[in-house]
Short mmCIF file of the C-alpha atoms (twelve columns), coordinates in Angstrom:
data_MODEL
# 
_entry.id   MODEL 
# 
loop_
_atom_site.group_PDB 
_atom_site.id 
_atom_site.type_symbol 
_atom_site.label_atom_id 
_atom_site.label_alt_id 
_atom_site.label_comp_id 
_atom_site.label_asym_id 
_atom_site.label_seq_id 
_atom_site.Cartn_x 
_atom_site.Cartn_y 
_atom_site.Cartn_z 
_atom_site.pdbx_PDB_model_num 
ATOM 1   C CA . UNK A 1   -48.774 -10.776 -34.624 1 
ATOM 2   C CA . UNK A 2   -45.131 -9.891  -34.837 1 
ATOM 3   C CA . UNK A 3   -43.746 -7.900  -37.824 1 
ATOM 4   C CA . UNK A 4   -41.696 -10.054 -39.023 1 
ATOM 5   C CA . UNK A 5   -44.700 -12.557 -39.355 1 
ATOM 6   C CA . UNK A 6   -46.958 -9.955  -41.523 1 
ATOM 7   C CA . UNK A 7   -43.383 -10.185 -43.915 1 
ATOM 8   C CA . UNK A 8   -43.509 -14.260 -44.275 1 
ATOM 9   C CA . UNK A 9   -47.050 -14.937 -43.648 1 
ATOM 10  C CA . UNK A 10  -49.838 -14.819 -46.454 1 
ATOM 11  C CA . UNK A 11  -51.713 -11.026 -46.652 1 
ATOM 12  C CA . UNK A 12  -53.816 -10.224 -43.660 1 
ATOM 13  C CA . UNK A 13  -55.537 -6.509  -45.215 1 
ATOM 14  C CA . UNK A 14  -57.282 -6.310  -41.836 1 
ATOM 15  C CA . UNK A 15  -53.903 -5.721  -40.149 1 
ATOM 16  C CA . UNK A 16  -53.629 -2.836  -42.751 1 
ATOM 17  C CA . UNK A 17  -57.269 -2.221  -42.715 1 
ATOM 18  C CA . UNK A 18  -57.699 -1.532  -38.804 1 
ATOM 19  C CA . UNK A 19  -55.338 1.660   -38.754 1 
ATOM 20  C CA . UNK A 20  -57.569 3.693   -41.406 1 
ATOM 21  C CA . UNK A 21  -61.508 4.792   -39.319 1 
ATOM 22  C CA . UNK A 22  -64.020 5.182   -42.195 1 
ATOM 23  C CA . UNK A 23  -63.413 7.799   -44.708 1 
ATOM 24  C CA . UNK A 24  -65.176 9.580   -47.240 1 
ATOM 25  C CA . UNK A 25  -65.114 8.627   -50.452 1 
ATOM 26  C CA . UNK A 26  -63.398 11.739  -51.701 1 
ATOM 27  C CA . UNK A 27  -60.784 11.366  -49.391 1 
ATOM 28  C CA . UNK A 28  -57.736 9.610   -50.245 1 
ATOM 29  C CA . UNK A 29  -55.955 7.616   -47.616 1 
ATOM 30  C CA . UNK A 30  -52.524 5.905   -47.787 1 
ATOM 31  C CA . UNK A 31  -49.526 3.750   -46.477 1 
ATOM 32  C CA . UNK A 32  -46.320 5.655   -45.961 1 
ATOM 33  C CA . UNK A 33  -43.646 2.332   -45.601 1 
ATOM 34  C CA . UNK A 34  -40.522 2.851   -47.437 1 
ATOM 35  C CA . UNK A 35  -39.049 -0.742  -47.064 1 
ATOM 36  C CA . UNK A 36  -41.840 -1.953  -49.050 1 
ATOM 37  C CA . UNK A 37  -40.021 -0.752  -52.436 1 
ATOM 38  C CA . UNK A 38  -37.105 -2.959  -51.060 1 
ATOM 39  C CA . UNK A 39  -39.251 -6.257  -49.834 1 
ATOM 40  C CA . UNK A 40  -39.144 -8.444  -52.915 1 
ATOM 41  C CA . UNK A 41  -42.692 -9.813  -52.775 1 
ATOM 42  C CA . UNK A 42  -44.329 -6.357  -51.831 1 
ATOM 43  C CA . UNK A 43  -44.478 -5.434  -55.281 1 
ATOM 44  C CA . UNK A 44  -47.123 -8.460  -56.603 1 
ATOM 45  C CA . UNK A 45  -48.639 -8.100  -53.249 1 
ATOM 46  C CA . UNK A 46  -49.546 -4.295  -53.015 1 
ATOM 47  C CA . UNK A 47  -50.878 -5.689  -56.908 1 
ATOM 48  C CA . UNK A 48  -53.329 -8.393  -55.802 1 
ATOM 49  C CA . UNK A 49  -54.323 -5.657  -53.142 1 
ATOM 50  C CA . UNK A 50  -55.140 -3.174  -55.707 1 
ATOM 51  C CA . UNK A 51  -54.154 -3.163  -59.542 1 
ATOM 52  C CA . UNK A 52  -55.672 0.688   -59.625 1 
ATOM 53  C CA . UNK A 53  -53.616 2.007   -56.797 1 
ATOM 54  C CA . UNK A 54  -51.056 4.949   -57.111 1 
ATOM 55  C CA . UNK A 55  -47.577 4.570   -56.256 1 
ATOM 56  C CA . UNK A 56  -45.341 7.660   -54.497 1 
ATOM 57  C CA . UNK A 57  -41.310 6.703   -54.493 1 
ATOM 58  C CA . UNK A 58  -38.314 8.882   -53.548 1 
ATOM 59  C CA . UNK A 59  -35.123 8.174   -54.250 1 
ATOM 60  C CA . UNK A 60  -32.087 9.476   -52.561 1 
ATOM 61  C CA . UNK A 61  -28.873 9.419   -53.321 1 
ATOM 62  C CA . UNK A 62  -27.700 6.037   -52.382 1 
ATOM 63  C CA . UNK A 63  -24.634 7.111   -51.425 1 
ATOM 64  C CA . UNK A 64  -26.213 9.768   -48.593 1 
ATOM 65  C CA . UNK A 65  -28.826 6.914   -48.126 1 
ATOM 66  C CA . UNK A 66  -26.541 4.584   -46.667 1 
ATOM 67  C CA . UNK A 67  -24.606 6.011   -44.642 1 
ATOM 68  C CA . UNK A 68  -28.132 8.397   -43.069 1 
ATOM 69  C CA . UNK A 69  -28.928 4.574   -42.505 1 
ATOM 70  C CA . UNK A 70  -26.729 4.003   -40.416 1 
ATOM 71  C CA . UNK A 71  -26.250 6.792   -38.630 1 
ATOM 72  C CA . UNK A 72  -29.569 6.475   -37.414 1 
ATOM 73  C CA . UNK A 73  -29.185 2.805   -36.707 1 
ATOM 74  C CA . UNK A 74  -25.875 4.270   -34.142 1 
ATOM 75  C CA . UNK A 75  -28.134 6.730   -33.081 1 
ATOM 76  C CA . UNK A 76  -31.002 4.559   -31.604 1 
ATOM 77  C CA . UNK A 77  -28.025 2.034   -30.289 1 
ATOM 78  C CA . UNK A 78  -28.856 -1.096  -32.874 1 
ATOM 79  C CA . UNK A 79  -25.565 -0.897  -34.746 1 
ATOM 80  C CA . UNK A 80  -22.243 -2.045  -32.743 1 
ATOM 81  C CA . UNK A 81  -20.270 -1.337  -35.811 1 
ATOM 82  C CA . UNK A 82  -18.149 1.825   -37.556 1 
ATOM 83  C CA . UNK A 83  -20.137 2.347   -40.965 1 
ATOM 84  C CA . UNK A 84  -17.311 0.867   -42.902 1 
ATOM 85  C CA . UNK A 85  -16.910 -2.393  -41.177 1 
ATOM 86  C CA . UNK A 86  -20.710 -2.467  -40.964 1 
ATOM 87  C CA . UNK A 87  -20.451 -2.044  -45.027 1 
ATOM 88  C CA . UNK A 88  -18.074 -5.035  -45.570 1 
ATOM 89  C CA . UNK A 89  -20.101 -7.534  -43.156 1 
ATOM 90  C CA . UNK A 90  -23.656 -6.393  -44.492 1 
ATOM 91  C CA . UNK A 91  -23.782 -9.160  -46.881 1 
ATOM 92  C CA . UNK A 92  -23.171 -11.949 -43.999 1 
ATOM 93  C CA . UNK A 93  -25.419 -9.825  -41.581 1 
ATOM 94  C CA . UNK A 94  -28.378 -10.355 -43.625 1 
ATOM 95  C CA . UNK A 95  -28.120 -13.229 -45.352 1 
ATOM 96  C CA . UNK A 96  -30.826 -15.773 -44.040 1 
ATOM 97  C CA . UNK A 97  -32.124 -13.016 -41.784 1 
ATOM 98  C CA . UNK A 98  -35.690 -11.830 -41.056 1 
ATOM 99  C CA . UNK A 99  -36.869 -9.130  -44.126 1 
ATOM 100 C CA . UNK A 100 -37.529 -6.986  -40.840 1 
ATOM 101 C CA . UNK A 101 -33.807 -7.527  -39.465 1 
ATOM 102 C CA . UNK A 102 -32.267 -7.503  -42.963 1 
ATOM 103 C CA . UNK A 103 -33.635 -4.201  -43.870 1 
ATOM 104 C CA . UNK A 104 -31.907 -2.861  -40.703 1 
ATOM 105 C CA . UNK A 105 -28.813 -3.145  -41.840 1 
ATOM 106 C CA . UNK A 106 -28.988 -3.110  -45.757 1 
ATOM 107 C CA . UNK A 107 -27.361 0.265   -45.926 1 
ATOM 108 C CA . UNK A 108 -26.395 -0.626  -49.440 1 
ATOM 109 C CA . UNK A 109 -28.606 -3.350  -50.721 1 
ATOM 110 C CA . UNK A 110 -31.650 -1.047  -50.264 1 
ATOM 111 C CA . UNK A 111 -29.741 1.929   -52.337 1 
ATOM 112 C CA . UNK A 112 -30.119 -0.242  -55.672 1 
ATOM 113 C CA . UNK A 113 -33.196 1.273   -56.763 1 
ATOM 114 C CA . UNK A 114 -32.515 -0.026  -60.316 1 
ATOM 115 C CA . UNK A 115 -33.606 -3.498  -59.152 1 
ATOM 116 C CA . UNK A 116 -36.063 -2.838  -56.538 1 
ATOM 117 C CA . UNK A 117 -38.197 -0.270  -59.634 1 
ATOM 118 C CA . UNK A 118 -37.995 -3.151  -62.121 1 
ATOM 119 C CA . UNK A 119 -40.039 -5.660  -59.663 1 
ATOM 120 C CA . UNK A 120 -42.760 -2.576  -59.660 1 
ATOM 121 C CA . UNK A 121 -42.583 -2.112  -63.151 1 
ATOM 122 C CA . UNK A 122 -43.664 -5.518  -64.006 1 
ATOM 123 C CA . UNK A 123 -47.249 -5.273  -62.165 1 
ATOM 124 C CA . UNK A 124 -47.978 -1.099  -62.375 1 
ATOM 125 C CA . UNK A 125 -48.200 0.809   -65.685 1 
ATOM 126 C CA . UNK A 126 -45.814 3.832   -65.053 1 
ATOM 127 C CA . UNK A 127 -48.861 6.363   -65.401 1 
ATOM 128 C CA . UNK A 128 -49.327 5.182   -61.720 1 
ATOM 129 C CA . UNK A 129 -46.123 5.468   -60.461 1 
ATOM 130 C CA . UNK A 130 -44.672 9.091   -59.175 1 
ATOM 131 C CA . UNK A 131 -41.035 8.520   -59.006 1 
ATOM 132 C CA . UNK A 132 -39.420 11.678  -57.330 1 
ATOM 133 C CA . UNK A 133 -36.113 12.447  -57.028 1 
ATOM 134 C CA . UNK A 134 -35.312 13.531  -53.294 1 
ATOM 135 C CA . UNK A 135 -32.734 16.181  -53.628 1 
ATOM 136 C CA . UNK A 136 -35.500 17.672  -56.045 1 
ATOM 137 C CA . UNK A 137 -38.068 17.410  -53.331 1 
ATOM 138 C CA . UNK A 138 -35.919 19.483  -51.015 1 
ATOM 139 C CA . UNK A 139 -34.890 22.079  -53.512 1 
ATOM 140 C CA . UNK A 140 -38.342 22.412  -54.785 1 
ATOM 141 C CA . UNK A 141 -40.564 21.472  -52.427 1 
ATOM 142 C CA . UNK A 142 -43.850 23.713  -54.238 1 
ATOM 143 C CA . UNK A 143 -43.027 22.619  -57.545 1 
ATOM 144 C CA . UNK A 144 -42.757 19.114  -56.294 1 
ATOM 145 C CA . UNK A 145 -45.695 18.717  -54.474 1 
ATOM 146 C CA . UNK A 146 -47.471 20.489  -56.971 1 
ATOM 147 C CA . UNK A 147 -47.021 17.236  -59.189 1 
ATOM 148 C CA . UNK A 148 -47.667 14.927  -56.861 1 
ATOM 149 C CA . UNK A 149 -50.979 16.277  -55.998 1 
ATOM 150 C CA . UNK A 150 -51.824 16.780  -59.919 1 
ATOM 151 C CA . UNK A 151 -50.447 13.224  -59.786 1 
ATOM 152 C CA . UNK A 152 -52.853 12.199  -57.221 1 
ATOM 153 C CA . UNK A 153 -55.996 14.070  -59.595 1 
ATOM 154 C CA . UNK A 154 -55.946 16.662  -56.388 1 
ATOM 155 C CA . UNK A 155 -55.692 20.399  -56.734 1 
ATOM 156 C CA . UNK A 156 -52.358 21.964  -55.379 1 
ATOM 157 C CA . UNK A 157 -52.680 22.931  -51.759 1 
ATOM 158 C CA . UNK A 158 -52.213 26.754  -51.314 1 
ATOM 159 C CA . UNK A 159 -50.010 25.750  -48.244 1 
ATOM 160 C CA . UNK A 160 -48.586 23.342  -46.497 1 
ATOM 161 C CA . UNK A 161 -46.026 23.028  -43.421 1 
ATOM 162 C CA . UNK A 162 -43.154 21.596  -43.828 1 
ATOM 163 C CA . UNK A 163 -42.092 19.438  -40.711 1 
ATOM 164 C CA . UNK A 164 -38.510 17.333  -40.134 1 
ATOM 165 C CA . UNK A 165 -39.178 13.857  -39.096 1 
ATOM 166 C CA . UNK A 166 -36.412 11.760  -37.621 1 
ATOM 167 C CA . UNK A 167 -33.657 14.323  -37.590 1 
ATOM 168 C CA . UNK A 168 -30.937 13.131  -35.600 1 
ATOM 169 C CA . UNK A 169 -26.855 14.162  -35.326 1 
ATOM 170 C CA . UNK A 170 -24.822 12.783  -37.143 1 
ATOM 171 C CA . UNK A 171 -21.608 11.376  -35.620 1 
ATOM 172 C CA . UNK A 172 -19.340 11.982  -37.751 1 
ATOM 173 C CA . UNK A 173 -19.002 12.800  -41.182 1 
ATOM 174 C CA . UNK A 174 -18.247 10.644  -44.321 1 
ATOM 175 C CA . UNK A 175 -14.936 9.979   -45.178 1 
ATOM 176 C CA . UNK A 176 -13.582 10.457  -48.585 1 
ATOM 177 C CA . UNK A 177 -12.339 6.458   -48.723 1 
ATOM 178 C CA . UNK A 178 -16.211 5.481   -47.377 1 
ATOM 179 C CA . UNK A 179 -17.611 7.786   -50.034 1 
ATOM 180 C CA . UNK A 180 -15.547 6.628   -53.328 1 
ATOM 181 C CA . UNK A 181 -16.250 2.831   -52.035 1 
ATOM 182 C CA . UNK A 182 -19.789 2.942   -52.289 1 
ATOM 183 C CA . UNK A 183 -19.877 5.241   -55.193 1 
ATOM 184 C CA . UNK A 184 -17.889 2.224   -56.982 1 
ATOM 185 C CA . UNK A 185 -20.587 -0.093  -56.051 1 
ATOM 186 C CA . UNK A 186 -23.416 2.129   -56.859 1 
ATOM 187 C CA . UNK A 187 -22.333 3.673   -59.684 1 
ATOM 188 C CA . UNK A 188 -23.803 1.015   -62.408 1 
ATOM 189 C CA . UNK A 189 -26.877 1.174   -60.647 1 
ATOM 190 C CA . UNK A 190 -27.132 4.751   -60.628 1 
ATOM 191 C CA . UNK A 191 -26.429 4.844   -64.124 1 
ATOM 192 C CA . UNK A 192 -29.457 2.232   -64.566 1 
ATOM 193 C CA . UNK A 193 -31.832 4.470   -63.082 1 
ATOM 194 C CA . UNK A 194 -30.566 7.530   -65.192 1 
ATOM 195 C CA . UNK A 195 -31.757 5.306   -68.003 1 
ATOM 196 C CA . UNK A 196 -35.077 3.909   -66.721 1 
ATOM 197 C CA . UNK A 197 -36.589 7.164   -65.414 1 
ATOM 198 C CA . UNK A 198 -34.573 9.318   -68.079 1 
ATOM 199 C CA . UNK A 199 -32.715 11.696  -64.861 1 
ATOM 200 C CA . UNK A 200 -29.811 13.544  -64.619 1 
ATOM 201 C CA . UNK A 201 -28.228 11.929  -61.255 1 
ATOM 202 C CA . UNK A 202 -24.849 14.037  -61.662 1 
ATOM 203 C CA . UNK A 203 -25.305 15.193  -58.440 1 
ATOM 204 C CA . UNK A 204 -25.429 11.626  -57.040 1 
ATOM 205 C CA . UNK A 205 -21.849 10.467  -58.709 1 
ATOM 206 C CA . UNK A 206 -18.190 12.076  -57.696 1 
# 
């Protein structure tokens, strides 16, 4: 079965269920997919699945996040375009399209967390939702995980390695033109989440 089938097609749990052996019961096991914050019906679905379960998010800065995007897109030789022309034609690019192909390049429609956190917070309560701020995450990486395993009901590991995954060069850098655009178009947004989760995302606007 094709990805883009397990998006469109009703819920198959053995697709999910076959990667997971047999665990104990005081082990807890999980799904690390980041799209599925942006995938519209992957809120009521991961619902239906489990009301109980425990939801991780982190958020970048959308600005960062976009442009990361597609420099990694460049990198592994999907993306033709310069960021900023691959900005203006995102919209026609994945209208109609495949969730899997849209998501490749939605360098901006996946930074408006605003939206994609009010589809979650009409199935979960928020006492099972860990929303964590990734520039926090790197700056505090104890402190952090030291909530999200309290979070989790675990006790705080003593230690654990820290490992980069998919850490590629960068190109080139972000212009200063590139970087006020898509501050514009995030900047309502980012001021939405400010008010949902009650953060300070100063660091995220010019």
């Amino acid at each position: 079965m094709s990805t883009s089938s397990l998006f469109v097609s009703g819920a198959d749990y053995e697709q999910l269920h076959k990667h997971y052996p047999p665990l104990a019961r005081s082990t807890i096991a999980g799904d690390c997919t980041p799209s599925y914050i942006y995938y519209e019906p992957a809120a009521e679905r991961i619902w239906k699945y489990n009301p109980q379960i425990k939801l991780l998010m982190i958020l970048r800065n959308p600005v960062e996040r976009a442009f990361a995007h597609w420099n990694m897109q460049r990198f592994r030789g999907r993306e033709p375009l310069d960021f900023f022309d691959a900005v203006r034609e995102e919209q026609s690019r994945i209208s109609g399209a495949p969730p899997t192909e849209a998501r490749r390049f939605a360098y901006v429609d996946r930074g408006f967390y605003g939206q994609q956190l009010e589809r979650f917070f009409k199935f979960f309560p928020r006492e099972q939702m860990k929303i964590v701020k990734f520039e926090e995450f790197k700056n505090n990486q104890r402190e952090t995980l030291a909530s999200i395993f309290s979070f989790l009901g675990r006790k705080p590991m003593r230690w654990v390695r820290s490992k980069d995954r998919n850490i590629v060069p960068y190109q080139r850098a972000m212009n200063w033109e590139e970087r006020i655009f898509l501050y514009n178009l995030f900047a309502e947004d980012i001021a939405k989440v400010e008010q949902m989760l009650g953060w300070d995302c100063s660091d995220w606007k010019l």
